[in-house]
C-alpha positions, 0 to 999 in steps of 0.5 A: 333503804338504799339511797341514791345518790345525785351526779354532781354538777362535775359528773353531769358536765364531764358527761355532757363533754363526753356526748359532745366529743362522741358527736363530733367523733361520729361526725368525722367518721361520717366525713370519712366514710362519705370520701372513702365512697367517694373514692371507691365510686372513683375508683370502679368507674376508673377500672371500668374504663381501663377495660372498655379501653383494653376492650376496644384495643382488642376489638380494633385489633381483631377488626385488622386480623380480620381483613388479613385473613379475609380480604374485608372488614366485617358487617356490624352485628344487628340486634337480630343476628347473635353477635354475627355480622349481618350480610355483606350481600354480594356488592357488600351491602350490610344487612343492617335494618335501617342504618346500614353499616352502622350497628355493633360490633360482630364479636362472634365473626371476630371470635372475640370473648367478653360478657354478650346479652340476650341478643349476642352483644358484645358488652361494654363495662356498664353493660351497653354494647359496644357500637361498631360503623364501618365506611360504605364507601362505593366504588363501582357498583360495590362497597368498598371495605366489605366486598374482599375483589372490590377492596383489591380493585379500589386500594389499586385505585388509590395512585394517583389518590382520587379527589373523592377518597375521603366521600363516605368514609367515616369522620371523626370531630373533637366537637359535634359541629365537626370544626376541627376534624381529626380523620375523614378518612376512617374505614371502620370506629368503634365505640363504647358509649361509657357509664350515662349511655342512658342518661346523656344530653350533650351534644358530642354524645348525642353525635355519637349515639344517634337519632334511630332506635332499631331493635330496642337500641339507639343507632347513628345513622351518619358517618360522623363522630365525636372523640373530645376530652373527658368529662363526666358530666358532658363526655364519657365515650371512649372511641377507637377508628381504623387507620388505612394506612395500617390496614393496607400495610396489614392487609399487603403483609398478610398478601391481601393486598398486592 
């Protein structure tokens, strides 16, 4: 009969070293993988909002292209409408239900191209539609921005600049509390309401979003907004707003405007 032979107290300690130097392996490797992911998390997130930025710099563009070749800048979309801007009615009132000219962005007037909904939406990189406000500034019986004779007749208007230009237009803060202001004098923004649009709490985000829910989607329904330093935690909107002087100068190349 063959017989066995008992490991030596030398085997059993350089095996019990080798378990250990295995354990602690497997642990680096662990420390390893859990900051490669860490990155890789970082790295989706910060390619997805490079192209919410290029998303939203397409968008603005397509808005002033718009006026250029209209005369006006466009309705929101409504959830209702299939990506099409809902009205302008013939004083330029938007058909928005509810918030007026507060809803989404029109990407099929605007021809614009990207991943849409089932409701037509234009979608931001974390799948939430991209939010699109233009000002319903009034001037005579008509809004300003949407109506293409009354914008003519209001930017003649502007010389000498009417003490109420900036009532209506569309204002945007570095804080919720509007303590510091960066514009009140925005005709159209556009936002993308980043990666916790369903989750947010903070105060500047809640800004942004809004207090309506029209069509299953939570809508602004005043003319101010938050644009501030990112934070992950706290602020991950990226924003974007019309300047008048581009769209006059816009507008006045294109022969819109005289």
């Amino acid at each position: 009969m063959a017989k066995s032979i008992a490991p030596t107290a030398h085997f059993r300690k350089v095996l019990g070293f080798t378990l250990i130097e295995m354990a602690i392996v497997l642990m680096i490797v662990g420390f390893l993988l859990s900051g490669l992911l860490v990155s890789l998390t970082q790295s989706a997130d910060n390619t997805r909002r490079t192209n919410a930025t290029a998303q939203l710099q397409r968008i603005e563009e397509a808005l002033y292209g718009f006026a250029q070749t209209t005369g006006r800048l466009p309705c929101p979309a409504s959830s209702a409408t299939n990506g099409l801007e809902a009205g302008p009615d013939g004083t330029g009132q938007c058909a928005v239900p509810t918030t007026s000219h507060h809803g989404f962005v029109p990407a099929a007037t605007l021809g614009l191209i990207g991943p849409v909904n089932s409701d037509g939406l234009l979608l931001d990189p974390w799948g939430n539609p991209y939010r699109y406000s233009v000002s319903n500034k009034m001037h005579g019986a008509s809004r300003a921005f949407t109506l293409a004779s009354n914008l003519n007749t209001f930017f003649n208007s502007l010389s000498p600049l009417p003490a109420d230009y900036a009532t209506n237009m569309l204002r945007v803060c570095t804080d919720s509390t509007c303590s510091d202001i960066i514009t009140d004098l925005a005709p159209a923004v556009v936002l993308s309401m980043g990666p916790n649009w369903a989750t947010f709490t903070s105060a500047n985000e809640v800004a942004n979003a809004g207090n309506v829910v029209v069509g299953g989607y939570r809508l602004t329904n005043t003319n101010q907004f938050v644009s501030t330093t990112y934070n992950e935690d706290n602020f991950d909107d990226l924003i974007v707003w019309l300047s008048p002087n581009v769209l006059f100068s816009r507008m006045i190349s294109a022969g819109r405007l005289p």
